[in-house]
mmCIF entry with sequence, helices, sheets and N, C-alpha, C, O atoms, coordinates in Angstrom:
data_MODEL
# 
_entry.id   MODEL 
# 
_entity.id                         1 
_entity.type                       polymer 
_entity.pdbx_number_of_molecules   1 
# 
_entity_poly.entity_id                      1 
_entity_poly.type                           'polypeptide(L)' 
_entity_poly.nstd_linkage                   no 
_entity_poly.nstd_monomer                   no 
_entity_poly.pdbx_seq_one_letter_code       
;(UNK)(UNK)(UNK)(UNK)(UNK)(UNK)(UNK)(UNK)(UNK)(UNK)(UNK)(UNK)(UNK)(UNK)(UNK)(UNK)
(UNK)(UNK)(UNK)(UNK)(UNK)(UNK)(UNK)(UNK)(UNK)(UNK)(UNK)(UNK)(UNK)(UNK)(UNK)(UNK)
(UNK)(UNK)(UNK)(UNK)(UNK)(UNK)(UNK)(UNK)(UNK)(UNK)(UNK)(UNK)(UNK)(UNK)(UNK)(UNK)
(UNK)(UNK)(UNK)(UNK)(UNK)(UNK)(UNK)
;
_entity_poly.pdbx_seq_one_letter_code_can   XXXXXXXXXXXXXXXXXXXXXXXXXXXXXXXXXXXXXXXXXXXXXXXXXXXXXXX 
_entity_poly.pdbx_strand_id                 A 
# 
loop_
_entity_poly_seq.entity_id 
_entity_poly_seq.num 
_entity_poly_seq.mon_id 
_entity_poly_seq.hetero 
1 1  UNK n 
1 2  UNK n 
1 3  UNK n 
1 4  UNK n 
1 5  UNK n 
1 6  UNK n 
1 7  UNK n 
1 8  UNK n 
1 9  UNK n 
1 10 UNK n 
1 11 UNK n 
1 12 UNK n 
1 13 UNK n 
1 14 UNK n 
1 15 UNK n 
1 16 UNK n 
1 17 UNK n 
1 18 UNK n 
1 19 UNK n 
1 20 UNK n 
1 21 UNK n 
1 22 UNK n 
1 23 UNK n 
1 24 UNK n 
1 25 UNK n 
1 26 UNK n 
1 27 UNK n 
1 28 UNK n 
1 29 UNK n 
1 30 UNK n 
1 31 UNK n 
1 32 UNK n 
1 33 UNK n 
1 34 UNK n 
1 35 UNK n 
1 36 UNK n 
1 37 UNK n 
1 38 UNK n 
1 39 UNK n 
1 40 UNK n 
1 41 UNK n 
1 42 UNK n 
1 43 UNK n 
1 44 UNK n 
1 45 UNK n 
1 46 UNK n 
1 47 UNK n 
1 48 UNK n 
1 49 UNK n 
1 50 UNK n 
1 51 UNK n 
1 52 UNK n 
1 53 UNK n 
1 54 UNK n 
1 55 UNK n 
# 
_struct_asym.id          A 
_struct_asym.entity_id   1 
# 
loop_
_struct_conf.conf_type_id 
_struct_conf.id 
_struct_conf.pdbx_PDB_helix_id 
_struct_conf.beg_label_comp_id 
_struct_conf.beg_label_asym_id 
_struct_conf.beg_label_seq_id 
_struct_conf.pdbx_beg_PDB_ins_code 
_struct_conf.end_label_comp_id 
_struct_conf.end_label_asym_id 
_struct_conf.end_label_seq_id 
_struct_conf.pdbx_end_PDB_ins_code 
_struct_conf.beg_auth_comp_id 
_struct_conf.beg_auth_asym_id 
_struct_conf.beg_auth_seq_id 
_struct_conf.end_auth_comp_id 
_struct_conf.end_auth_asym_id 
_struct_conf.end_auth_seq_id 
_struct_conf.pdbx_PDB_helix_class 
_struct_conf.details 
_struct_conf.pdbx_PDB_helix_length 
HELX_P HELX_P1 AA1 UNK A 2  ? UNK A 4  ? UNK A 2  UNK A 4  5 ? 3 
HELX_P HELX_P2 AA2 UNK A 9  ? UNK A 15 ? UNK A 9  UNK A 15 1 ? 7 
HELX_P HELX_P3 AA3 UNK A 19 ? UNK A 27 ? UNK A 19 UNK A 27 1 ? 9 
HELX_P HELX_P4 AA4 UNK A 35 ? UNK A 43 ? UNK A 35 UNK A 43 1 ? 9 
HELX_P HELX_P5 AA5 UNK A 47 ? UNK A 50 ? UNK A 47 UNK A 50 1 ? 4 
# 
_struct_conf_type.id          HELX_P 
_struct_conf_type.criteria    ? 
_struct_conf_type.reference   ? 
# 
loop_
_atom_site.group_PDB 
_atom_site.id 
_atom_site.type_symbol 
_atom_site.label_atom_id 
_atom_site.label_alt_id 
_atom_site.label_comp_id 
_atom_site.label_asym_id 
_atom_site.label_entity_id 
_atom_site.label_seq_id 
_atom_site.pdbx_PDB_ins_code 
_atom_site.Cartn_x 
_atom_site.Cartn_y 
_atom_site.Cartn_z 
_atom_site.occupancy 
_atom_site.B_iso_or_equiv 
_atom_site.pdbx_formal_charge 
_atom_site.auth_seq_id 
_atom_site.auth_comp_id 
_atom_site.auth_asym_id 
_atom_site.auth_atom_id 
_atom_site.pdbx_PDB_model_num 
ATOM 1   N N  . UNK A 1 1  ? 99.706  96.509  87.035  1.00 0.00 ? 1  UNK A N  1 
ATOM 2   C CA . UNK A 1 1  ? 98.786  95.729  86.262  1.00 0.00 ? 1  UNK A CA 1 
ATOM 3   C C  . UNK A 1 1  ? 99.483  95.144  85.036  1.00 0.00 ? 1  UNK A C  1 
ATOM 4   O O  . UNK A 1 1  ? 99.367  93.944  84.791  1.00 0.00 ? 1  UNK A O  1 
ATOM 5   N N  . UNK A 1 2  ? 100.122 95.864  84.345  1.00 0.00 ? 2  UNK A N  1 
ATOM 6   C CA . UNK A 1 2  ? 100.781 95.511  83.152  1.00 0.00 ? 2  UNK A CA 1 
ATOM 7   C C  . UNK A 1 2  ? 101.918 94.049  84.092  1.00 0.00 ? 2  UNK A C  1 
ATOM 8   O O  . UNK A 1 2  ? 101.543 92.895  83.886  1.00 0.00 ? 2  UNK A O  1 
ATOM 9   N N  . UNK A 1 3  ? 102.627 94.165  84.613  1.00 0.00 ? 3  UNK A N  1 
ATOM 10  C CA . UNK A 1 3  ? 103.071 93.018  85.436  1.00 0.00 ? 3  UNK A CA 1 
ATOM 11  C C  . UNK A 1 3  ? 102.771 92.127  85.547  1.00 0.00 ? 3  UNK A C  1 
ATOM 12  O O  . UNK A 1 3  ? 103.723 91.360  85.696  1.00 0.00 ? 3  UNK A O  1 
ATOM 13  N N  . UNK A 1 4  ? 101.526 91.508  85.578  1.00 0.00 ? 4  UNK A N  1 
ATOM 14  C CA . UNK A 1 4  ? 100.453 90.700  85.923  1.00 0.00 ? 4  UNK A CA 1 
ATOM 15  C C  . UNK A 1 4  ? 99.719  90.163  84.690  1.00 0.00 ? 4  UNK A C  1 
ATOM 16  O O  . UNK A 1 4  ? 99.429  88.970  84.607  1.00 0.00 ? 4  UNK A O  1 
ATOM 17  N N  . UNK A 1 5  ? 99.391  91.133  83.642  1.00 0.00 ? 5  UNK A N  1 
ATOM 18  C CA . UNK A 1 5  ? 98.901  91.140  82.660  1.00 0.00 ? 5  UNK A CA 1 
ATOM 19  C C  . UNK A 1 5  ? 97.361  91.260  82.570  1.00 0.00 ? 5  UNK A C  1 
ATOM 20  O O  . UNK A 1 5  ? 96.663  90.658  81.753  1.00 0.00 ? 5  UNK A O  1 
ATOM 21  N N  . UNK A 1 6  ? 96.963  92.046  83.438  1.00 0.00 ? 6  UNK A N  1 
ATOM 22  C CA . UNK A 1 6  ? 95.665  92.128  83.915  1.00 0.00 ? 6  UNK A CA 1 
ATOM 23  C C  . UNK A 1 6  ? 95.417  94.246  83.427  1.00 0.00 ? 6  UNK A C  1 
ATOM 24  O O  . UNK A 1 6  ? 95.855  95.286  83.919  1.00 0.00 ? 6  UNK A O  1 
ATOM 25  N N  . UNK A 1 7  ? 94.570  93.936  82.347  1.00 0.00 ? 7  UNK A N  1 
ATOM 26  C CA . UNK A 1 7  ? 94.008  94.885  81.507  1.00 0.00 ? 7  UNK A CA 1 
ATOM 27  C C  . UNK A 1 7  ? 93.276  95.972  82.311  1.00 0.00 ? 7  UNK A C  1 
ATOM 28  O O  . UNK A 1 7  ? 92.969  95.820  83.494  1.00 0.00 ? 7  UNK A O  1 
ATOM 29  N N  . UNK A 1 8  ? 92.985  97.206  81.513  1.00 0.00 ? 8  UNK A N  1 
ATOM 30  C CA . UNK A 1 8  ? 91.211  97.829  82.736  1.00 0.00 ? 8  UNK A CA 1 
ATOM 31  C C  . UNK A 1 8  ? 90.340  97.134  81.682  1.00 0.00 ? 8  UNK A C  1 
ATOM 32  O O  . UNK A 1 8  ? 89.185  97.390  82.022  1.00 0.00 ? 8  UNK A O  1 
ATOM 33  N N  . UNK A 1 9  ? 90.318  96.371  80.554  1.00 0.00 ? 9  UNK A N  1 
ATOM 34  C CA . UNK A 1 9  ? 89.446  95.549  79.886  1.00 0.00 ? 9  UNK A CA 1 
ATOM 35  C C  . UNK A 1 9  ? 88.696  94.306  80.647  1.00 0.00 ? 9  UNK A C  1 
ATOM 36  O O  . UNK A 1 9  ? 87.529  94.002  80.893  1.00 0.00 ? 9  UNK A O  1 
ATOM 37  N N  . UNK A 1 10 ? 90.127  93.695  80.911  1.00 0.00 ? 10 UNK A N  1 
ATOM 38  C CA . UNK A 1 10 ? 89.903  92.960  81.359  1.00 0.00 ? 10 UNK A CA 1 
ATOM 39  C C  . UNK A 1 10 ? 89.483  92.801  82.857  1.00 0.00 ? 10 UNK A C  1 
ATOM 40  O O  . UNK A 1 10 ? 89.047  91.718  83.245  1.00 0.00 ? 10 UNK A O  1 
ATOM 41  N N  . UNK A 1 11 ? 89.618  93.939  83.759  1.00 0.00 ? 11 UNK A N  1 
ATOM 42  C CA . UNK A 1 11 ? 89.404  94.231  85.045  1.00 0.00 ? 11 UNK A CA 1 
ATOM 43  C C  . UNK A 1 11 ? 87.618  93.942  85.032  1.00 0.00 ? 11 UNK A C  1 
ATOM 44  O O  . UNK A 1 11 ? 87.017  93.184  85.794  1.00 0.00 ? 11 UNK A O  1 
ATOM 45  N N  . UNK A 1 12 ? 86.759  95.168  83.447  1.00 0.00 ? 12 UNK A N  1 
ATOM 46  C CA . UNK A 1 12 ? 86.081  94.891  83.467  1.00 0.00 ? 12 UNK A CA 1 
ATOM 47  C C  . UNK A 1 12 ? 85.271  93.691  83.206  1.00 0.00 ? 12 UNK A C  1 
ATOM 48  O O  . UNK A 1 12 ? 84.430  93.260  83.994  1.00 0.00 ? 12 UNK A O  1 
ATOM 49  N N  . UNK A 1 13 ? 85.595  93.109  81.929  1.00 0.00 ? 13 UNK A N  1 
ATOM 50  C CA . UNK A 1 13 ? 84.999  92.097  81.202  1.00 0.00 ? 13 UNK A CA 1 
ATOM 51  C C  . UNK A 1 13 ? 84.720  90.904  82.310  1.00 0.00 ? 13 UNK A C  1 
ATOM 52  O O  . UNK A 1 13 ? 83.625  90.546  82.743  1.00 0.00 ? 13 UNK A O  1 
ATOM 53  N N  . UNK A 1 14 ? 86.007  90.402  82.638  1.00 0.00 ? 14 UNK A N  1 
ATOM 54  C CA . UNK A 1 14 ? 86.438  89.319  83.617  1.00 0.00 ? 14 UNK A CA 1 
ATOM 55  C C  . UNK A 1 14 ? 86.010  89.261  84.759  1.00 0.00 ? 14 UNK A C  1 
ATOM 56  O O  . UNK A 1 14 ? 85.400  88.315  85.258  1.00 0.00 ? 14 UNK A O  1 
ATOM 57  N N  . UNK A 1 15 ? 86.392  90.592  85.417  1.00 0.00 ? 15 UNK A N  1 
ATOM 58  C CA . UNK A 1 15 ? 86.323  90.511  87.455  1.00 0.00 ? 15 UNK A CA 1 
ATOM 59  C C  . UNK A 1 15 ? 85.258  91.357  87.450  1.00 0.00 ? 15 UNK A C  1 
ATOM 60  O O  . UNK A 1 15 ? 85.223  91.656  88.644  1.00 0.00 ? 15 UNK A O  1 
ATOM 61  N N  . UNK A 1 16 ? 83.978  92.207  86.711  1.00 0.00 ? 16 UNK A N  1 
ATOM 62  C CA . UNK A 1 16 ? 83.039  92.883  86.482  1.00 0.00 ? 16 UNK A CA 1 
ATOM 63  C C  . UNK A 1 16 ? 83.419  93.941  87.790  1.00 0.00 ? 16 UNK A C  1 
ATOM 64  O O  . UNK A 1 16 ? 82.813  94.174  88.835  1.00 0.00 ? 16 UNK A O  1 
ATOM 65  N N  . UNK A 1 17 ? 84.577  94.412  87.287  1.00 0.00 ? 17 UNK A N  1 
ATOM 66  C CA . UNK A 1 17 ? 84.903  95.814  87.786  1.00 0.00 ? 17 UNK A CA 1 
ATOM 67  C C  . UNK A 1 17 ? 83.991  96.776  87.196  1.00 0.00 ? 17 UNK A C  1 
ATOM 68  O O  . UNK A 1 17 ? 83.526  96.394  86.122  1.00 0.00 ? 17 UNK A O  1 
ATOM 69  N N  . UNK A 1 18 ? 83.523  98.157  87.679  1.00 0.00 ? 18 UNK A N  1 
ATOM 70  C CA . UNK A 1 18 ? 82.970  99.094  87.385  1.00 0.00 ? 18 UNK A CA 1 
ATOM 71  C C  . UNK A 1 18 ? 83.819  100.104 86.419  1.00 0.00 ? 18 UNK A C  1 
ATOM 72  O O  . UNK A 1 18 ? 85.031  100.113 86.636  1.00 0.00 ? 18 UNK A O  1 
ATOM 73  N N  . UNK A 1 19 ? 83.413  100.814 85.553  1.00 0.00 ? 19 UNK A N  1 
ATOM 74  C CA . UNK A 1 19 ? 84.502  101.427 84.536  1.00 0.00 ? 19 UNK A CA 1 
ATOM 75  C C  . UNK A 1 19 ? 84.516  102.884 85.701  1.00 0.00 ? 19 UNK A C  1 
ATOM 76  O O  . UNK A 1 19 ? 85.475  103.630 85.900  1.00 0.00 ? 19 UNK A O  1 
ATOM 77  N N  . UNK A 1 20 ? 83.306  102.951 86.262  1.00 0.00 ? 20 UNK A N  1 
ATOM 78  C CA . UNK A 1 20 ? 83.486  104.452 87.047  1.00 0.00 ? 20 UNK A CA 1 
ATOM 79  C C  . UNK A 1 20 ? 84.786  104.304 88.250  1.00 0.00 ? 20 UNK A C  1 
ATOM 80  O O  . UNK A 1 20 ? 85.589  105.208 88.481  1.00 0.00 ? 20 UNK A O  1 
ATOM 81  N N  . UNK A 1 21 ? 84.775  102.962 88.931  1.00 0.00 ? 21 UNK A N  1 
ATOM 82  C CA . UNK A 1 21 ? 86.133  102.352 89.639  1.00 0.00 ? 21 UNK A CA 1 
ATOM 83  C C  . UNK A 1 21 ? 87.006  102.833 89.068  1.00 0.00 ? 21 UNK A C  1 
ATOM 84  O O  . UNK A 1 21 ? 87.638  103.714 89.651  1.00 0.00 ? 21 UNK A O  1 
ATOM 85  N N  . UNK A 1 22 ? 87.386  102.448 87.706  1.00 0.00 ? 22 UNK A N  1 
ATOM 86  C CA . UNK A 1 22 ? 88.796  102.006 87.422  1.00 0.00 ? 22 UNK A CA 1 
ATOM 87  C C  . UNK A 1 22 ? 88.592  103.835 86.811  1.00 0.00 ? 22 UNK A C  1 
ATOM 88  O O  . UNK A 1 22 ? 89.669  104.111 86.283  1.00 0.00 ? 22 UNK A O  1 
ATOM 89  N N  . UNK A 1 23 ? 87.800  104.857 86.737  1.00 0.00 ? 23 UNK A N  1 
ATOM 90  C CA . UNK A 1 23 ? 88.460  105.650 86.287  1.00 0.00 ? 23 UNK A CA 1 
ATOM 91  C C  . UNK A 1 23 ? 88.788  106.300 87.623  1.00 0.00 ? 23 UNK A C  1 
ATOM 92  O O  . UNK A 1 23 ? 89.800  106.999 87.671  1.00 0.00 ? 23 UNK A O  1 
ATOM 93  N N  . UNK A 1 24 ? 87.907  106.117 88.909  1.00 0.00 ? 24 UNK A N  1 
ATOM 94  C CA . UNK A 1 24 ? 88.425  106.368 89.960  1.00 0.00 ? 24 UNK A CA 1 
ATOM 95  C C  . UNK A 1 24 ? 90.410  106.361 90.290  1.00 0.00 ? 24 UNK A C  1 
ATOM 96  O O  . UNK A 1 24 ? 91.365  107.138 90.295  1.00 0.00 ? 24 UNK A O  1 
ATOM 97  N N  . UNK A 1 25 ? 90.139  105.167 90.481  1.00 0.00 ? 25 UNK A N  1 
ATOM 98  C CA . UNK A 1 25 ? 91.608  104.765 90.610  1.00 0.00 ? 25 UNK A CA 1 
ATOM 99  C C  . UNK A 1 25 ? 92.636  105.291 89.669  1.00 0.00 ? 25 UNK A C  1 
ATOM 100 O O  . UNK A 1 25 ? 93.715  105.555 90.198  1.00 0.00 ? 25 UNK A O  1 
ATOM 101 N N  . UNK A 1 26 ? 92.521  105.528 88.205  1.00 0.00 ? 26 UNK A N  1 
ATOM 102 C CA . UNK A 1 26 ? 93.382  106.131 87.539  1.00 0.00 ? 26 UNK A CA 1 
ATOM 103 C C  . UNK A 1 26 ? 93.485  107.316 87.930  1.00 0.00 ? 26 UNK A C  1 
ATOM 104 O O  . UNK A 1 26 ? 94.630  107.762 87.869  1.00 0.00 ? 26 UNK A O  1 
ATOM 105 N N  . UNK A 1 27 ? 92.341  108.314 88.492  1.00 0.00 ? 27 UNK A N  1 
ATOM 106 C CA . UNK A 1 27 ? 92.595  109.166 88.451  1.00 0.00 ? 27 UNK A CA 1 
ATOM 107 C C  . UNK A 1 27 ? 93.054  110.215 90.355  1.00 0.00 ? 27 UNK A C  1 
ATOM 108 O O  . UNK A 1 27 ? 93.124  111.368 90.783  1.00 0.00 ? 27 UNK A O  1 
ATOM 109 N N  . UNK A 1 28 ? 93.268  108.499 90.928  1.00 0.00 ? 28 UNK A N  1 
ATOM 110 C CA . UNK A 1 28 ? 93.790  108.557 92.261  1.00 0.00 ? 28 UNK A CA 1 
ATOM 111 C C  . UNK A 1 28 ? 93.105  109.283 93.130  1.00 0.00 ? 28 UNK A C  1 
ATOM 112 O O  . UNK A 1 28 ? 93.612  109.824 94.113  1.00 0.00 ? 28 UNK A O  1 
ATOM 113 N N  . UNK A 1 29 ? 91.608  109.349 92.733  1.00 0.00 ? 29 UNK A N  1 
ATOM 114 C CA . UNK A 1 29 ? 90.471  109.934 93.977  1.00 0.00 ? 29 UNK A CA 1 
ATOM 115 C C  . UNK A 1 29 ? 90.689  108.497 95.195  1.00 0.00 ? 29 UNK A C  1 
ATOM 116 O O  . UNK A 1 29 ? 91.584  107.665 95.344  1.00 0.00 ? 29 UNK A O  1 
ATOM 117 N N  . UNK A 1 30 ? 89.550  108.723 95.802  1.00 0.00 ? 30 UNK A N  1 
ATOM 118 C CA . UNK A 1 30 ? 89.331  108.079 96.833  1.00 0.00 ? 30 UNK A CA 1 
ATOM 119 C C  . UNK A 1 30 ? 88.800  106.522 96.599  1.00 0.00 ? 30 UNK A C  1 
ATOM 120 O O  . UNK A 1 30 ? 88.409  106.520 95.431  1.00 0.00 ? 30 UNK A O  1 
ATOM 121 N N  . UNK A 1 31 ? 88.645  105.489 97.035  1.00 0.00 ? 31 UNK A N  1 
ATOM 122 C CA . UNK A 1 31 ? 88.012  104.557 96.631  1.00 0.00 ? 31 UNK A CA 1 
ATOM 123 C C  . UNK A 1 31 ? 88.044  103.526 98.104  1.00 0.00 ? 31 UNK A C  1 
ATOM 124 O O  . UNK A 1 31 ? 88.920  103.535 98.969  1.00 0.00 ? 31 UNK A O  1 
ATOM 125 N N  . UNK A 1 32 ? 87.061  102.848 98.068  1.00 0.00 ? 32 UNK A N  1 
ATOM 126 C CA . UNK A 1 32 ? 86.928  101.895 99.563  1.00 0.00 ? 32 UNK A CA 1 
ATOM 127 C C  . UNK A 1 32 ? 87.935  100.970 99.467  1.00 0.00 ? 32 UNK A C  1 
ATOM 128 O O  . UNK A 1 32 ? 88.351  100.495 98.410  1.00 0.00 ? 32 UNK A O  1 
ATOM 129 N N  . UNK A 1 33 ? 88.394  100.671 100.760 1.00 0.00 ? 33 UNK A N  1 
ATOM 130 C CA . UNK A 1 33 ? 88.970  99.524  101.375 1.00 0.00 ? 33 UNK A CA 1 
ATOM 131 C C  . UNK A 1 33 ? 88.851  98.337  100.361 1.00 0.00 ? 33 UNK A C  1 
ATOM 132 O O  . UNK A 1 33 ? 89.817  97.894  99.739  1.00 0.00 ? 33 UNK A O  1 
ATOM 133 N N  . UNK A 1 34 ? 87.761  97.937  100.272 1.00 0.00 ? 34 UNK A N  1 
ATOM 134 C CA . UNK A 1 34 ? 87.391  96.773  100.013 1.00 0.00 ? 34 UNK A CA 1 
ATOM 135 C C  . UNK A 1 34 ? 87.356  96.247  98.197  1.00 0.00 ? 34 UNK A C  1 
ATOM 136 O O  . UNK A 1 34 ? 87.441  95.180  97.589  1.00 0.00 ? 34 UNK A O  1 
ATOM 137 N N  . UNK A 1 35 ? 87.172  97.788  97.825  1.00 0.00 ? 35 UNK A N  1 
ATOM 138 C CA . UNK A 1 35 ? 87.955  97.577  96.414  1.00 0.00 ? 35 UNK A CA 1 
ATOM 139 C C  . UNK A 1 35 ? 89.201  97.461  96.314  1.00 0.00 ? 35 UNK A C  1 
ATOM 140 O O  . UNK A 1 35 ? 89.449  96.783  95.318  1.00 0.00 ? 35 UNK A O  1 
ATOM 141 N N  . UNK A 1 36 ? 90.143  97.788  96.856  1.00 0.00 ? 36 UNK A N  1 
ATOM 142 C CA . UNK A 1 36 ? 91.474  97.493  96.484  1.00 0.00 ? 36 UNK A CA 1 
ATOM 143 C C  . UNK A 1 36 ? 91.972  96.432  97.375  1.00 0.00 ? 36 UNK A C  1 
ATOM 144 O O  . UNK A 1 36 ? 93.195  96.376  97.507  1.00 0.00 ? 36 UNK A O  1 
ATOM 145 N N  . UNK A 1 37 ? 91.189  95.514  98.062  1.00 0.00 ? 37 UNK A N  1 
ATOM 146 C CA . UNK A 1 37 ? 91.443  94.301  98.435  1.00 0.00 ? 37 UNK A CA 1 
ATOM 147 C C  . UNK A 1 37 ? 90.792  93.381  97.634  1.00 0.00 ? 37 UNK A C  1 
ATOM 148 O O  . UNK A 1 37 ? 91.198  92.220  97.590  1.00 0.00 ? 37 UNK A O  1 
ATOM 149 N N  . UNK A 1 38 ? 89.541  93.862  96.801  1.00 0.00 ? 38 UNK A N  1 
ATOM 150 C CA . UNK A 1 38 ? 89.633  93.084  95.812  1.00 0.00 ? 38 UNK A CA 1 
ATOM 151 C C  . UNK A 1 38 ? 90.662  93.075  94.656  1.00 0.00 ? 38 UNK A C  1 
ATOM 152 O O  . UNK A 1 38 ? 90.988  92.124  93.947  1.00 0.00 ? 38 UNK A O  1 
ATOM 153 N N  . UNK A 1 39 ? 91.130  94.453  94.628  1.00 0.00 ? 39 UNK A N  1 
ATOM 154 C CA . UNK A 1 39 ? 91.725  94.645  93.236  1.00 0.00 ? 39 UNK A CA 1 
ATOM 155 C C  . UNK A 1 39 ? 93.389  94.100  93.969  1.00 0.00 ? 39 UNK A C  1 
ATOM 156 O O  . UNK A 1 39 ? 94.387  94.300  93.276  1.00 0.00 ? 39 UNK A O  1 
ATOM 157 N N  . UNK A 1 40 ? 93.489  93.694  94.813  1.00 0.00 ? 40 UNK A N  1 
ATOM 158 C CA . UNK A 1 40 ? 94.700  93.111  95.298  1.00 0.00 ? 40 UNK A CA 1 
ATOM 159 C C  . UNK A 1 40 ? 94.423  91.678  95.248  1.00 0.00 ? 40 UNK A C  1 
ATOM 160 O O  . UNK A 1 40 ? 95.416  91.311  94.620  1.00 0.00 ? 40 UNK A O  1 
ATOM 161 N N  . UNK A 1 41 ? 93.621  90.412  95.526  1.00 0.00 ? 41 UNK A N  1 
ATOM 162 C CA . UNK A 1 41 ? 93.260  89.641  95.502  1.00 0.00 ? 41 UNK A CA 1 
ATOM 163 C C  . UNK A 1 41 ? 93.438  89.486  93.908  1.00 0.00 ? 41 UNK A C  1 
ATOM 164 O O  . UNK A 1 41 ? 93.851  88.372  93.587  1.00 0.00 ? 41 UNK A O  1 
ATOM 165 N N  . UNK A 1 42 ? 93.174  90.522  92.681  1.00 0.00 ? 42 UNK A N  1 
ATOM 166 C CA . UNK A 1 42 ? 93.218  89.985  91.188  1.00 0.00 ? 42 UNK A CA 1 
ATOM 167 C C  . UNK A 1 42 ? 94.637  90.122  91.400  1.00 0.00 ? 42 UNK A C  1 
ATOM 168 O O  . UNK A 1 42 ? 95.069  89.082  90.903  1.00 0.00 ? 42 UNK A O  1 
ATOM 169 N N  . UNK A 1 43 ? 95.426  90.641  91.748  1.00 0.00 ? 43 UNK A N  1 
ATOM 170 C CA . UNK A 1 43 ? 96.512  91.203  91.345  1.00 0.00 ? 43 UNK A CA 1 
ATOM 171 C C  . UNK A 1 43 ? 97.325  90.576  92.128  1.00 0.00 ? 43 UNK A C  1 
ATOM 172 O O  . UNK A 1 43 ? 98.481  90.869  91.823  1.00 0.00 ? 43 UNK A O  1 
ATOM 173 N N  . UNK A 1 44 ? 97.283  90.005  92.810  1.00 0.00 ? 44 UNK A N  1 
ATOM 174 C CA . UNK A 1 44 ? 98.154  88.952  93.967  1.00 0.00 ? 44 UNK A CA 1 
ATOM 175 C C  . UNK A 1 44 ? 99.119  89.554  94.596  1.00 0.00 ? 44 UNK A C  1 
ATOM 176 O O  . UNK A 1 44 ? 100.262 89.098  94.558  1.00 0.00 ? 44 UNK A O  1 
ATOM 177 N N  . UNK A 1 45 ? 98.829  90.605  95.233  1.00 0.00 ? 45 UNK A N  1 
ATOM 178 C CA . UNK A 1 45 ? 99.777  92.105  95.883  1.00 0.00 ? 45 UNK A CA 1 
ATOM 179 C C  . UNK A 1 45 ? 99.134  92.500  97.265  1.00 0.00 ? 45 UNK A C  1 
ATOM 180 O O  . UNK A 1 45 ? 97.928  92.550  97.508  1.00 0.00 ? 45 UNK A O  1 
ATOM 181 N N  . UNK A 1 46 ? 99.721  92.652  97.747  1.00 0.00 ? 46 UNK A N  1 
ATOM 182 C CA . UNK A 1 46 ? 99.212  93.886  99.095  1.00 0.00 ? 46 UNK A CA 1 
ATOM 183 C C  . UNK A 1 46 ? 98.971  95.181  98.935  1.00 0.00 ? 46 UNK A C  1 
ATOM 184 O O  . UNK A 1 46 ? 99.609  95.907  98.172  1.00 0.00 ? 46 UNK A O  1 
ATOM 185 N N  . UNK A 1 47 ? 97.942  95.569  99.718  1.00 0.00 ? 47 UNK A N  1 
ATOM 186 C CA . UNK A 1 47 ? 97.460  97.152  99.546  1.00 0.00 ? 47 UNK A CA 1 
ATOM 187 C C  . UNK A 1 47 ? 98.642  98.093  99.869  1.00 0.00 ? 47 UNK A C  1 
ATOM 188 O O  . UNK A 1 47 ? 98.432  99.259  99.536  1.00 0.00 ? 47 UNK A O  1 
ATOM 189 N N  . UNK A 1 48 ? 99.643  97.885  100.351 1.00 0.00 ? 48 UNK A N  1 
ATOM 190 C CA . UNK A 1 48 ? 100.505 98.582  100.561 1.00 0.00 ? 48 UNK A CA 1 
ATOM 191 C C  . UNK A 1 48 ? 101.192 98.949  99.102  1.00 0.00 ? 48 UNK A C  1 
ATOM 192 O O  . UNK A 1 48 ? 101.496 100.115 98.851  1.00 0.00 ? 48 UNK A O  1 
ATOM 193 N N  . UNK A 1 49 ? 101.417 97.880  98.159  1.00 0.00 ? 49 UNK A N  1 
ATOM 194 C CA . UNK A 1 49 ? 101.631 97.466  97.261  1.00 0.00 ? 49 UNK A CA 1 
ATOM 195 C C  . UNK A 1 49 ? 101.068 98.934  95.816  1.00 0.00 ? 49 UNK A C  1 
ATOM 196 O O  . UNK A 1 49 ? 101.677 99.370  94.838  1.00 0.00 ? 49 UNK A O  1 
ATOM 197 N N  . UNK A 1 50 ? 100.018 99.176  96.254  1.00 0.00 ? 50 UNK A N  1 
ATOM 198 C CA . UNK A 1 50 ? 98.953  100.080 95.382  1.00 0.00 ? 50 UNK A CA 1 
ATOM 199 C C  . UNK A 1 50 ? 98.705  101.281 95.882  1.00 0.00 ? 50 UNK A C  1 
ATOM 200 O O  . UNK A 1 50 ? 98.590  102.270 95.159  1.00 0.00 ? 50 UNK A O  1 
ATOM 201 N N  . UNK A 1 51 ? 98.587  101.316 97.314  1.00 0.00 ? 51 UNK A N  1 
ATOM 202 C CA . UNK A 1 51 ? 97.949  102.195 97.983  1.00 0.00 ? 51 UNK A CA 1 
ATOM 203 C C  . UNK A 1 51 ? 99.468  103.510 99.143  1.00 0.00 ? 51 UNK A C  1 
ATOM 204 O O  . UNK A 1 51 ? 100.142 103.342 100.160 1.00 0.00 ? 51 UNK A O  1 
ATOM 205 N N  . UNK A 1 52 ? 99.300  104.531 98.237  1.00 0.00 ? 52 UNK A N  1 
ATOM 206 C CA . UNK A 1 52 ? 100.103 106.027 99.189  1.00 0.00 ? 52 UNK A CA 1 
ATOM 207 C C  . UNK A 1 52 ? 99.162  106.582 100.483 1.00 0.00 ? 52 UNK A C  1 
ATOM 208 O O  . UNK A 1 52 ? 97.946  106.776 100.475 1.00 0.00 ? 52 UNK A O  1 
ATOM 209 N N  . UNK A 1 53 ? 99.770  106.704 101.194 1.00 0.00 ? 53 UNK A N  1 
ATOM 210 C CA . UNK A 1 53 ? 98.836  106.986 102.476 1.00 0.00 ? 53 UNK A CA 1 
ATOM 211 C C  . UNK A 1 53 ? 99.457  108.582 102.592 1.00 0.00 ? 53 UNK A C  1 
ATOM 212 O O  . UNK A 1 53 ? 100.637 108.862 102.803 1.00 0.00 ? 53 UNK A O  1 
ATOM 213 N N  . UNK A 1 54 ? 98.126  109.718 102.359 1.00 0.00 ? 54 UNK A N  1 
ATOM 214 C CA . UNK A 1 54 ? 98.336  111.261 101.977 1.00 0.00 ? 54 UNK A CA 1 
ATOM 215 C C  . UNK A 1 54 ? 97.957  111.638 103.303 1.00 0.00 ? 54 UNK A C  1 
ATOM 216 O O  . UNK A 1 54 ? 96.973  111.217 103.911 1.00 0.00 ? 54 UNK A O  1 
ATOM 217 N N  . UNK A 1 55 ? 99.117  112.761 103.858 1.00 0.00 ? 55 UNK A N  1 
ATOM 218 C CA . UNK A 1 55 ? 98.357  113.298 105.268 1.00 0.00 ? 55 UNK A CA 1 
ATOM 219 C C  . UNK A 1 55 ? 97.506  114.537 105.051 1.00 0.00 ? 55 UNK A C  1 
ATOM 220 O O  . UNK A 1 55 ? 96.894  115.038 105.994 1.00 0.00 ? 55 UNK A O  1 
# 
């Protein structure tokens, strides 16, 4: 994110991300598909890009 220059401020303010999301994600629980294809779409990256696949 810092790369990009894309805030969790601005995740919220801007792309009306959820703050319960982004503490999700910081805190590397679980989160849908479809959020981190959005949050790839802000971020102009592939889910591979963001996403560890845990066995």
């Amino acid at each position: 994110m810092k790369k990009k220059n894309v805030s969790t401020y601005k995740l919220i303010t801007t792309y009306n991300f959820n703050k319960g999301t982004i503490y999700h994600l910081k805190r590397g629980d679980n989160v849908t598909i479809s959020t981190l294809a959005i949050l790839c779409q802000i971020l102009e990256c592939s889910i591979s890009d963001i996403v560890e696949i845990k066995y």
